[in-house]
C-alpha angles and dihedrals in degrees: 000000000000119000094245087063100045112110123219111219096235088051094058092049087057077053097049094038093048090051082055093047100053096032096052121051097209095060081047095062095039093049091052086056127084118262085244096058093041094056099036084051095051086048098060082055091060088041089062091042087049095049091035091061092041088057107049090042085048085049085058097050100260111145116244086245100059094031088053101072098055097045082056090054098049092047087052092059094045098046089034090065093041097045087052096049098038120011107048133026118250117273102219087250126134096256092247083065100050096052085046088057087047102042092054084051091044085047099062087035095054094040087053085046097045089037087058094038090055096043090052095044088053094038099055104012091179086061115105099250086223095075084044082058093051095048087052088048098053089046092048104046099073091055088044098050089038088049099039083052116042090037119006097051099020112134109269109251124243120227078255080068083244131111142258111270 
């Protein structure tokens, strides 16, 4: 096979990722609005998710404090996926690896969230939780772009030190 024709595998995923894009409405839109928006829209998914499992495990007498962790859990799957498929371009990574990536970024932006959100439940305990949980979240969200950015979603280096095209 001559050179010309030889396929790079990160040249065939901008094919494949352009063929999405053009086959599916939802990636268009995304893709016409700046990084930022996207991410700050697929985070106030994960913030209803968030809220919305805080809520119902708060309906059900759990304390904020214990109801907290697994509505972050489940807003971290959920963002995690979306992120992936809309906000940033794929990094060239196994998939494993990526989540990995996110989850240690995840990790440092959920402990400043849920830091904010319990000092703020046990600071004003007449206070809704829920507007505990959106403090944490607006104090979170710069660590976690700036993270998912800069590691979770960063081209993958070639053994050159450059990027993928």
């Amino acid at each position: 096979m001559p050179a010309s024709q030889i396929e790079l595998p990160f040249e065939a995923d901008r094919e494949a990722r352009a063929r999405r894009a053009t086959a599916d409405p939802l990636r268009r839109f995304a893709e016409r609005l700046p990084r930022p928006l996207r991410f700050l829209l697929v985070g106030g998914i994960g913030l209803v998710v968030d809220l919305g499992f805080l809520t119902l495990a708060m309906a059900h007498a759990a304390h904020p404090l214990a109801a907290r962790p697994l509505s972050l859990l489940a807003a971290t799957l959920v963002t995690w996926r979306l992120n992936r498929a809309l906000t940033f371009e794929r990094s060239g990574r196994r998939q494993g690896r990526e989540a990995m990536r996110y989850a240690a970024v995840t990790a440092v932006a959920q402990a400043t969230s849920y830091a904010v959100f319990a000092a703020i439940v046990l600071m004003a305990p007449r206070l809704a939780p829920q507007l505990a949980l959106l403090a944490g979240a607006a104090a979170a969200a710069l660590i976690s772009y700036n993270g998912h950015r800069l590691i979770a979603f960063a081209p993958q280096r070639l053994a050159s030190g450059r990027a993928p095209r």
